[in-house]
C-alpha positions as CSV (number, residue, x, y, z in Angstrom):
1,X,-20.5,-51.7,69.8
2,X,-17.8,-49.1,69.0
3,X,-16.3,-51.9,66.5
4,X,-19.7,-52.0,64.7
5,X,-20.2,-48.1,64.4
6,X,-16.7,-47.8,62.6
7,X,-17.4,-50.9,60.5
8,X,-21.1,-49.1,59.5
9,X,-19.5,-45.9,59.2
10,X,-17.4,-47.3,56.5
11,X,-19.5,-49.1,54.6
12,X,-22.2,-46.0,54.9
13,X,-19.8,-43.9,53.8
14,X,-19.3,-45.7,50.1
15,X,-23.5,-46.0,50.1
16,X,-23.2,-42.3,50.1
17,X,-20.0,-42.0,47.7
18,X,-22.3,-44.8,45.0
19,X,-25.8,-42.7,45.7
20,X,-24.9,-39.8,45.7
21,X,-22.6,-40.0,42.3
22,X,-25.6,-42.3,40.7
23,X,-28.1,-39.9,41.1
24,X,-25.9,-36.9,40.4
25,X,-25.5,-38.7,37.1
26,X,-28.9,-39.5,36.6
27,X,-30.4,-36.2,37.5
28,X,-28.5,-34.0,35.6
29,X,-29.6,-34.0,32.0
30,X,-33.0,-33.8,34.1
31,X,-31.9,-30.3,35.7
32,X,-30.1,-28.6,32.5
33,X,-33.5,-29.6,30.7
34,X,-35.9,-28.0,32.8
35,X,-33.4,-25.2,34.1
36,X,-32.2,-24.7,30.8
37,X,-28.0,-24.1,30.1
38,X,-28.1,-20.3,31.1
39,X,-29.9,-20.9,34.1
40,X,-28.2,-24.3,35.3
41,X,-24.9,-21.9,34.5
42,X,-26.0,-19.4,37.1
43,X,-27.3,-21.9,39.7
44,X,-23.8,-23.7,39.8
45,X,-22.3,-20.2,40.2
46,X,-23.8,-19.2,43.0
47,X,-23.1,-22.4,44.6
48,X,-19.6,-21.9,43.9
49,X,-19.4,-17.8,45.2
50,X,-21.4,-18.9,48.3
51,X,-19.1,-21.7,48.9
52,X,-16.0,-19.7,49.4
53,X,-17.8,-18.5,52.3
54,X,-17.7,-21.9,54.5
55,X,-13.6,-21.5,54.2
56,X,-15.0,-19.4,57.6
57,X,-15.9,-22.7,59.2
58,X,-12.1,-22.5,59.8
59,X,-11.6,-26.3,59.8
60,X,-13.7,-26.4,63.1
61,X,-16.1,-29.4,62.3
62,X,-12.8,-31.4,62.4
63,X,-12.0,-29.9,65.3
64,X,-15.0,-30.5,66.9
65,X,-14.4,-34.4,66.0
66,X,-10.6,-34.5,67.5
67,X,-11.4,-32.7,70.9
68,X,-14.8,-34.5,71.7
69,X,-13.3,-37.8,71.1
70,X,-10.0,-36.6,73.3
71,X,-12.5,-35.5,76.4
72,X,-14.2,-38.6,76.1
73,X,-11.3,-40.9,76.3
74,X,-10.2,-38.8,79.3
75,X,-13.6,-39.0,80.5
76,X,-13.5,-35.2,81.4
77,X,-17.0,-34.4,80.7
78,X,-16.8,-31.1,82.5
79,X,-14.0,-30.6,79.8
80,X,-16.6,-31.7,76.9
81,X,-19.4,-29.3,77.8
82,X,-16.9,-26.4,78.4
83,X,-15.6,-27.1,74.6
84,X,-18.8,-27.5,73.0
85,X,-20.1,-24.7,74.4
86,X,-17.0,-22.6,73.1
87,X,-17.0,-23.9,70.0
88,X,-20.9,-22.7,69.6
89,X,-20.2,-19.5,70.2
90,X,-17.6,-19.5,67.9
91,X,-20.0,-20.9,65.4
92,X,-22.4,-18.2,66.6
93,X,-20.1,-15.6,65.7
94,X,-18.4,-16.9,62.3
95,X,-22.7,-16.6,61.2
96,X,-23.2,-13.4,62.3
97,X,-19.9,-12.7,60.2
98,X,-20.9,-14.6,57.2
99,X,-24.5,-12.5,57.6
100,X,-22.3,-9.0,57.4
101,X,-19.9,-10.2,54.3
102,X,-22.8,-11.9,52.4
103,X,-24.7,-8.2,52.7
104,X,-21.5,-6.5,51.9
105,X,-21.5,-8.7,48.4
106,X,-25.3,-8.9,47.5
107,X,-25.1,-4.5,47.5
108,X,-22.5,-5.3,45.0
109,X,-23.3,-8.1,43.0
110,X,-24.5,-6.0,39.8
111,X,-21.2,-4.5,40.1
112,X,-19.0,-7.8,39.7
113,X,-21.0,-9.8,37.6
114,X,-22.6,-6.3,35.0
115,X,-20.6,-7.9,32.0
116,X,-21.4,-11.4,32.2
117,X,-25.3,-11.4,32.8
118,X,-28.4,-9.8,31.4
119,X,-30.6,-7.7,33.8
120,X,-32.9,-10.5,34.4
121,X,-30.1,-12.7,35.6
122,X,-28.7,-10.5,37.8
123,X,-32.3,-9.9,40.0
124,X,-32.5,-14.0,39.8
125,X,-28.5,-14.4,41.4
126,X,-29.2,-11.8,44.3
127,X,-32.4,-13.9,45.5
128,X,-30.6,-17.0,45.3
129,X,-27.8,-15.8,46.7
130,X,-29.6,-14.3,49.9
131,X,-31.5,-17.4,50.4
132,X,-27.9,-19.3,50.4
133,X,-26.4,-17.2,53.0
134,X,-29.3,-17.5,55.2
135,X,-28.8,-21.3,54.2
136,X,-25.1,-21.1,55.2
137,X,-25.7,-19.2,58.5
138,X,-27.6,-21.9,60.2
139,X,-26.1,-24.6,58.3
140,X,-22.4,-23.8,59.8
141,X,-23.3,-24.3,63.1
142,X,-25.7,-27.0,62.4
143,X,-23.0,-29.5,61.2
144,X,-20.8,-29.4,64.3
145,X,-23.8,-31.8,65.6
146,X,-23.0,-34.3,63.1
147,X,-18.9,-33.9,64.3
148,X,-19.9,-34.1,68.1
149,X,-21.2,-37.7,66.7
150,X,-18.5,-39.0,65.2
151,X,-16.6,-37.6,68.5
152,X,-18.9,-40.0,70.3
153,X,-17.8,-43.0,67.6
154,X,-21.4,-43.1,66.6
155,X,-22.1,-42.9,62.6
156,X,-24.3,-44.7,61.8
157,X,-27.5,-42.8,63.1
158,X,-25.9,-39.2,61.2
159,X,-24.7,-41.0,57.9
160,X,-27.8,-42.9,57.4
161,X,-30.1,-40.0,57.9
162,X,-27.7,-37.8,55.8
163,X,-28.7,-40.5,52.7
164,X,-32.3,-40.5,53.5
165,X,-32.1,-37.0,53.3
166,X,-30.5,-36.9,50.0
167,X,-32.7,-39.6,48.3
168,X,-35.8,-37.5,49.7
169,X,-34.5,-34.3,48.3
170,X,-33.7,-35.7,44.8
171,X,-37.2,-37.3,44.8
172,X,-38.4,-33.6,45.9
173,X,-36.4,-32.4,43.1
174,X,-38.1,-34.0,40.4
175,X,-41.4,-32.9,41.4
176,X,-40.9,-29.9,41.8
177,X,-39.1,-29.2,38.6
178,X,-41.7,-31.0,37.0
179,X,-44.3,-28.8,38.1
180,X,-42.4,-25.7,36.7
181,X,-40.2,-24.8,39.9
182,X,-36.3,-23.4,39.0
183,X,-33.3,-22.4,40.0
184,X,-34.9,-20.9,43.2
185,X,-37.1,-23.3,43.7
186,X,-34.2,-26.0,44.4
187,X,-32.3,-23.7,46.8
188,X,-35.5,-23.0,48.9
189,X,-36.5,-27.0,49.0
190,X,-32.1,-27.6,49.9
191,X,-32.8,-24.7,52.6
192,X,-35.7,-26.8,54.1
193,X,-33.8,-30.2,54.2
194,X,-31.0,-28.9,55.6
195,X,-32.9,-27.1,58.5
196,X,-34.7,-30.8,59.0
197,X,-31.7,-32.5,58.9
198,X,-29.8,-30.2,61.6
199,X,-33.2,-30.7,63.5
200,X,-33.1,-34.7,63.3
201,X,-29.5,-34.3,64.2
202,X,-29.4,-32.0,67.2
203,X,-32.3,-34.5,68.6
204,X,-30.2,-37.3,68.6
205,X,-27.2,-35.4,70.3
206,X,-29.1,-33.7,73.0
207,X,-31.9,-36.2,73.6
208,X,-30.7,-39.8,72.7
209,X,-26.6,-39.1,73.5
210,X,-27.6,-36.7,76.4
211,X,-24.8,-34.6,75.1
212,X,-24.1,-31.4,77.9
213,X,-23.2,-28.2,76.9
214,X,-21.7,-25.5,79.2
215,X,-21.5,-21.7,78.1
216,X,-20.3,-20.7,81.6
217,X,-16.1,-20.0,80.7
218,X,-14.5,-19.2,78.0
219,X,-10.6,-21.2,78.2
220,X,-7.8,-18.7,76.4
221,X,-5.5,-21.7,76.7
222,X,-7.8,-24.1,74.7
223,X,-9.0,-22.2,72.3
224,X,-5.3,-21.5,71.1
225,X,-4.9,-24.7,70.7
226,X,-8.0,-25.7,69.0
227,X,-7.1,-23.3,66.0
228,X,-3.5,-24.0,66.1
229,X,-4.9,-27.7,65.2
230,X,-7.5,-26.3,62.7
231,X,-5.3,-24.2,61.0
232,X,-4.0,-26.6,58.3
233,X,-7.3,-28.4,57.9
234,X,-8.7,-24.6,56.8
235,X,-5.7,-24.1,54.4
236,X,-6.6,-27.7,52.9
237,X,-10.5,-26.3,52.7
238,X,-9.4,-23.4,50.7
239,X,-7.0,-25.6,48.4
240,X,-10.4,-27.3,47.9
241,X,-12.3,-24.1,46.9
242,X,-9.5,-22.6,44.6
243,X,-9.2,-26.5,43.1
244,X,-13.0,-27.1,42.3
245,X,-14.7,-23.8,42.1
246,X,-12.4,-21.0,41.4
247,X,-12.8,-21.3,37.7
248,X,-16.7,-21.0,37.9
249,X,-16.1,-17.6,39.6
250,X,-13.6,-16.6,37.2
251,X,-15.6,-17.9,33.8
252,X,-18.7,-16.5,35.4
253,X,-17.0,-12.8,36.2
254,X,-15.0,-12.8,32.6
255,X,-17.6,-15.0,30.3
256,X,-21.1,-16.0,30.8
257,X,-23.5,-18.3,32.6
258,X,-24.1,-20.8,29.9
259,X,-19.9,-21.2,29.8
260,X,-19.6,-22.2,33.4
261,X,-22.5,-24.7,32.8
262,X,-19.9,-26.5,30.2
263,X,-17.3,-26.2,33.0
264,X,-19.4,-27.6,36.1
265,X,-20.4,-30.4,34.3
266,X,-16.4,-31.6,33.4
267,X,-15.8,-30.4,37.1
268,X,-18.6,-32.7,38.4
269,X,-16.9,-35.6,36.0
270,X,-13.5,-34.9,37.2
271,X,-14.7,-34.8,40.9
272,X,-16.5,-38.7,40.7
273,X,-13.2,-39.7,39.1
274,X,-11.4,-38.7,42.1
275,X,-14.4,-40.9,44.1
276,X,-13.6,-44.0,43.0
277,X,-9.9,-43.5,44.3
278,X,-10.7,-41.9,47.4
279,X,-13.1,-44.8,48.7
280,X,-9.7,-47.1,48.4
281,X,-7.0,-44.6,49.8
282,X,-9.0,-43.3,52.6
283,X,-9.5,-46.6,54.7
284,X,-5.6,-47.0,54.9
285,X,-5.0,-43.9,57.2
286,X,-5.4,-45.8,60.3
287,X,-2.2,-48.7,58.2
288,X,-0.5,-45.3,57.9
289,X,-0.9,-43.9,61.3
290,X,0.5,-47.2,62.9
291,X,3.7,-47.7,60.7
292,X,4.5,-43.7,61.2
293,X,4.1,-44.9,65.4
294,X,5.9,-47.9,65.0
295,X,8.9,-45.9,62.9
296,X,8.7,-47.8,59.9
297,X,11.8,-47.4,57.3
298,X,11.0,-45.2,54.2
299,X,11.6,-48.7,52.2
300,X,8.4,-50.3,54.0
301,X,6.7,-47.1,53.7
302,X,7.5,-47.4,50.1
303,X,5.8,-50.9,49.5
304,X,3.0,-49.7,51.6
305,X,2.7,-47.0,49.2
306,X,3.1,-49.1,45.8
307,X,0.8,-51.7,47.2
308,X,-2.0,-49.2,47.5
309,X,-1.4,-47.1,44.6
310,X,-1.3,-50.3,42.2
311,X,-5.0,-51.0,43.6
312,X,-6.2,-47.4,42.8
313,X,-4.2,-47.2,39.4
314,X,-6.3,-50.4,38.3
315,X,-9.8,-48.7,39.2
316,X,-8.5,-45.1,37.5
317,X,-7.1,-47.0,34.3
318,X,-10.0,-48.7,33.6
319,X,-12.3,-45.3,33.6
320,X,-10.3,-43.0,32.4
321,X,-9.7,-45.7,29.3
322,X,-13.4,-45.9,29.2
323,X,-13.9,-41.9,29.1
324,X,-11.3,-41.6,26.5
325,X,-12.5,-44.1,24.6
326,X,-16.5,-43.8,25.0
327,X,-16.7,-40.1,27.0
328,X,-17.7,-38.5,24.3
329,X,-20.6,-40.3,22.9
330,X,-21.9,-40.3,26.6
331,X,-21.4,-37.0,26.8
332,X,-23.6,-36.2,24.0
333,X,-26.5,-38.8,25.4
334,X,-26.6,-37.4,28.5
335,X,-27.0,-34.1,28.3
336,X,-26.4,-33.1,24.6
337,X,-23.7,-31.5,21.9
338,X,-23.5,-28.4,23.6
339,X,-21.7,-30.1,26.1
340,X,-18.7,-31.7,24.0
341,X,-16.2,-29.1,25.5
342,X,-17.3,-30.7,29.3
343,X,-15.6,-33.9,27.9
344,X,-12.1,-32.3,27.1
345,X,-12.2,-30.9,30.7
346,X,-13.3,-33.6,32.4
347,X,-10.5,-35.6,30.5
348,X,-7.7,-32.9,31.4
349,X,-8.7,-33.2,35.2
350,X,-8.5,-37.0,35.1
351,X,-5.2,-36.8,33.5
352,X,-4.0,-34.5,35.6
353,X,-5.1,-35.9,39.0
354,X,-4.4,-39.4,38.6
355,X,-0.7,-39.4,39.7
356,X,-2.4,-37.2,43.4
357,X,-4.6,-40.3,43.2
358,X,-2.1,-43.3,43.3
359,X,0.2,-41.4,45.6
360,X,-2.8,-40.7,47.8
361,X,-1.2,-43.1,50.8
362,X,1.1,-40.6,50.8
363,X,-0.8,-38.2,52.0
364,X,-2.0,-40.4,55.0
365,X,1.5,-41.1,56.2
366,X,2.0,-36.8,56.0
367,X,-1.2,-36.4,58.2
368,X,0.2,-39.4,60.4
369,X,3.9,-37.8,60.7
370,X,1.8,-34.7,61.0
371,X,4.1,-32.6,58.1
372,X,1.1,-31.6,56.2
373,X,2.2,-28.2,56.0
374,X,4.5,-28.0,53.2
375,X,1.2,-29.6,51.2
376,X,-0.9,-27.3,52.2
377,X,1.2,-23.8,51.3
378,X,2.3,-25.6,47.8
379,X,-0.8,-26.8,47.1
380,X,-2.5,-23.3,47.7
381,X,0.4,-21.6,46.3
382,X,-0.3,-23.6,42.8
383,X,-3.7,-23.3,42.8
384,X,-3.6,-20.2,43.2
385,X,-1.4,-19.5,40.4
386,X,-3.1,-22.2,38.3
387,X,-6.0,-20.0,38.5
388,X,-4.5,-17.1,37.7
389,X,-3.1,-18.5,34.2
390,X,-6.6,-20.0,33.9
391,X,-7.9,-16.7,34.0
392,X,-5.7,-15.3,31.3
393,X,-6.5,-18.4,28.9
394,X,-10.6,-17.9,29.6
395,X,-11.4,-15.0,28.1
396,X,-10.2,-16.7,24.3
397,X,-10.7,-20.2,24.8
398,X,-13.3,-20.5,27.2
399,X,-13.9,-23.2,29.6
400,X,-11.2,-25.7,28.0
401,X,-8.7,-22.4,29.2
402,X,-9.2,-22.0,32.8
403,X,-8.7,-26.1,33.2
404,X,-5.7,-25.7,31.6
405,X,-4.7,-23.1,34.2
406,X,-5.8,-24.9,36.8
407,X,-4.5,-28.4,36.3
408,X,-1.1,-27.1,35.2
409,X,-1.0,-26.0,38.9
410,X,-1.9,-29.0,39.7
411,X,0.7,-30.7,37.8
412,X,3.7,-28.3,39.2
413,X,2.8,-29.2,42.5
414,X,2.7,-33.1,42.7
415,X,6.3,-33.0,40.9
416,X,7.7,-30.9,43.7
417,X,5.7,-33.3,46.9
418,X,7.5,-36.1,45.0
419,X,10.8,-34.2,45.7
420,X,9.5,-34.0,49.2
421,X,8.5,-37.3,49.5
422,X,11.8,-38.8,48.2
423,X,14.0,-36.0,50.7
424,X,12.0,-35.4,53.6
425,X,9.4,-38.6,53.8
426,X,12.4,-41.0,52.6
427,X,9.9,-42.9,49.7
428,X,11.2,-43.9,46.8
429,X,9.4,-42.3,44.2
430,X,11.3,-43.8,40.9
431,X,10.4,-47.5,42.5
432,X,7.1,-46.3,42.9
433,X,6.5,-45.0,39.1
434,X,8.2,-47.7,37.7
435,X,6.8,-51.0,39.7
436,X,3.2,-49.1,38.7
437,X,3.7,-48.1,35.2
438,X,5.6,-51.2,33.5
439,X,2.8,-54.0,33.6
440,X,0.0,-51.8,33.2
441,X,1.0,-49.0,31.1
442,X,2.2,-51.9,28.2
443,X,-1.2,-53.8,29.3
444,X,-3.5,-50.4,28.5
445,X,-1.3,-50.3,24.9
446,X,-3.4,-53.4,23.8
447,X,-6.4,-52.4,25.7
448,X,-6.6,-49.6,24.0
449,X,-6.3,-51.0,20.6
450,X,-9.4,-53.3,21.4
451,X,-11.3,-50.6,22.9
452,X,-10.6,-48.3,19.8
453,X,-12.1,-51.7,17.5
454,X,-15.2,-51.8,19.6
455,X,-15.8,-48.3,19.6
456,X,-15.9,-48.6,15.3
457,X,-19.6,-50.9,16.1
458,X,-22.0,-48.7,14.1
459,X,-24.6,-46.5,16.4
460,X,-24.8,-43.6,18.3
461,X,-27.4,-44.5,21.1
462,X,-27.5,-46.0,24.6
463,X,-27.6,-49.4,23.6
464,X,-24.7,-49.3,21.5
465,X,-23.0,-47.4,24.4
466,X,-23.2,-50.1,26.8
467,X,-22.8,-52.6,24.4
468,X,-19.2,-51.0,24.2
469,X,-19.2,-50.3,28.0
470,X,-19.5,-54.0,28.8
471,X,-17.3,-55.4,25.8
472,X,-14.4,-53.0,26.8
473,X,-14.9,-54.1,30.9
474,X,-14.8,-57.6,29.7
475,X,-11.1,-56.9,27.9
476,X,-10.0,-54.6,30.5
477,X,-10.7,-57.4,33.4
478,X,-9.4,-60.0,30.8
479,X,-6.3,-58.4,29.9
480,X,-5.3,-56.9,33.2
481,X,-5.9,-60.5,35.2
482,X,-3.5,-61.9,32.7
483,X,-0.8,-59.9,32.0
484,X,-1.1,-57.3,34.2
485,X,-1.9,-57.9,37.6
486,X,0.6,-59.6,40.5
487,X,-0.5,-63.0,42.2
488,X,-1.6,-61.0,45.3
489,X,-3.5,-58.7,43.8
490,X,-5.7,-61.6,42.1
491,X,-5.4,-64.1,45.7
492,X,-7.5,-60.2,46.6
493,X,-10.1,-60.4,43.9
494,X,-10.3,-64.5,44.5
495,X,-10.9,-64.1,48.1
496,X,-13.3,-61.3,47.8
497,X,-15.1,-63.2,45.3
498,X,-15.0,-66.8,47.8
499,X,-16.5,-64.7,50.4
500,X,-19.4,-63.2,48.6
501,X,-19.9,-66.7,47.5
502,X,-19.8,-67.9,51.0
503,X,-22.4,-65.2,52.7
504,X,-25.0,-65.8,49.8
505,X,-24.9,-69.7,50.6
506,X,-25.3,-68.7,54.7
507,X,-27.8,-66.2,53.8
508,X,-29.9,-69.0,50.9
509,X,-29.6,-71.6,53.8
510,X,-31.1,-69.4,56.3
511,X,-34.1,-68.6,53.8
């Protein structure tokens, strides 16, 4: 039963990875028309100033996951109920916190955002932003229901309804767009699925799971060492916020609303492009967990490392080929000219992430040697300061400035954790670069070449984009089976494709 769950989990979790990027993509151009650019501007900034605020979940959901699943195994359920009760009291609290800061920063809103927005846009960003914090409040300690299941191994009840939920509310969306509803209207209707999603969640963990929850002592012992666990996962979650939403604060403080519009739509591009390489990387943690157990040599770790990292090169080659190529003329179908500079962001993000993205094994042996530390203080420490040159460059070039900040941080960073890796982790990092970049750098000259000849087919509309879309796939698969792939690597792609084949003929014969 447990095998199944995990198995579910998995594949739920890439239905929620393809729907959720899908209709991101599709819905979109849909928003910035009926929101308009100024308006979508400031509904992406409030997001992103109400989203430093859940850095006060303190890494607790995770928490929540490692503990429950540690009681269980022990089959201390006294143990379980203590914990969880703890825990939602510390939620409890950390609301009533959020509550107090989020009133501190609505008296002053005007104040921090007078030379960026009109009057009008000012009175619109306190009501959205009070109706997010109320959002937040409930929402913080909602989700450790969600973490108490995965504790209990059981995913697929919370993951499914967590896609139901999102289809619903992007069909909601539509409507009520279409019947004139704005930026206010989509935080209200977020507000209410969330609160039914908590509901259908804490149903299942109290009524179907029969989960027991004691408020009755309050360990000292235990709750040291539930935050001395949580403590890196936090620094990680703030890494997050500086990485993906600092320069919307900073462009929406020092520019205006329509300019972080420009630069949440590159960010949203940048962030699916680290999707399709985080699908692949994140299933090998439990590979990486057992070699760091089983002491494997740094030269094992190594091939471990390449293997993986040649898989995810091959998916991040072929799209950011295809963006650099063809980004452009989406860009303008799908959500207009005004929108041009979201294409050089989006293309300085993927260039700059994609070396974090092949090494991303790396990252699961550091969480299973537990040294994620010395990630964690660089990585803040360059985000930080990435931000901080971003936010000199904004205020003359604009969006295409604060990216540059912020992935030059970026950049710094992953050349100093490949000094670590090579010294501390015992990886070599020169094998690594050069058994990925040889076959496949050479291969994407000539794929290139081909893709800049179809992109000279006459036309500017959807059509003739996917009509480029499909004849560059076709010369990126041919090219890279031939030249550039190893046998392994297509024995993978055959076998995957021989057992498709096989479950449609068991499925045609059952029919």
């Amino acid at each position: 039963m447990a095998v199944n769950q995990l198995k579910a989990g998995a594949i739920l979790s890439y239905v929620t990875i393809v729907v959720t990027n899908i209709v991101g993509l599709l819905l979109t151009p849909y928003i910035l028309t009926k929101l308009g650019v100024a308006e979508y501007g400031l509904y992406t900034l409030m997001g992103a100033f109400v989203g430093y605020m859940t850095l006060l979940d303190f890494g607790l959901n995770n928490t929540i996951v490692r503990f429950v699943a540690k009681y269980r195994a022990e089959k201390d359920s006294i143990g379980e109920a203590s914990f969880l009760g703890m825990s939602i009291f510390i939620y409890g609290m950390i609301s009533l916190v959020l509550v107090l800061i989020g009133g501190i920063f609505y008296m002053n809103l005007e104040g921090i955002f007078e030379s960026s927005m009109t009057a009008v846009e000012i009175e619109k960003a306190k009501l959205m932003f009070a109706i997010l914090i109320f959002n937040l409040a409930f929402t913080l300690v909602g989700n450790s229901f969600s973490a108490v299941a995965s504790g209990y191994e059981k995913f697929i009840y919370p993951k499914s309804v967590n896609i139901i939920k999102y289809i619903l509310r992007s069909i909601l969306l539509v409507v009520i767009l279409f019947f004139g509803a704005k930026a206010v209207g989509m935080i209200v209707l977020d507000t209410i699925m969330n609160l039914l999603l908590i509901s259908a969640n804490a149903y299942y963990i109290f009524k179907v799971l029969k989960v027991k929850v004691s408020f009755s002592g309050f360990n000292k012992p235990l709750l040291k060492e539930v935050f001395k666990y949580s403590v890196w996962i936090f620094v990680f979650a703030i890494v997050g916020q500086f990485q993906w939403k600092s320069g919307q604060m900073v462009l929406g403080v020092l520019t205006n609303t329509s300019t972080v519009a420009i630069f949440a739509i590159g960010i949203m591009l940048g962030s699916y492009y680290g999707a399709f390489s985080s699908a692949i990387t994140s299933v090998f943690l439990p590979r990486a967990t057992k070699m760091a157990v089983e002491e494997a040599t740094g030269k094992e770790l190594t091939d471990m490392m390449i293997r993986v990292g040649r898989i995810s090169f091959l998916v991040l080659l072929y799209v950011l080929g295809a963006f650099f190529l063809y980004g452009e003329q989406f860009i303008i179908l799908w959500v207009g000219t005004e929108f041009i500079e979201s294409w050089q962001i989006a293309m300085l993000i993927m260039f700059a992430y994609t070396v974090p993205l092949v090494q991303g094994f790396g990252n699961s042996i550091l969480e299973a040697k537990g040294k994620l530390a010395f990630k964690a203080v660089l990585y803040l420490s360059f985000v930080i300061i990435g931000t901080v040159i971003g936010a000199l460059f904004a205020p003359k070039y604009g969006a295409t400035g604060m990216i540059i900040g912020s992935v030059s941080g970026w950049l710094v960073s992953q050349n100093i954790m490949n000094i670590y890796y090579t010294r501390v982790i015992k990886l070599n990092i020169l094998r690594f670069f050069k058994e990925l970049a040889i076959r496949f750098l050479i291969c994407m000259i000539g794929i290139l070449s081909l893709g800049w000849l179809i992109n000279l087919i006459p036309g500017n509309n959807w059509i003739n984009f996917l009509i480029k879309a499909v004849l560059y796939t076709g010369v990126y698969a041919g090219v890279m089976f031939q030249f550039g792939m190893r046998y392994s690597e297509k024995e993978l792609i055959w076998n995957l494709l021989k057992r498709k084949k096989n479950s449609t003929r068991i499925s045609e014969s059952r029919v």
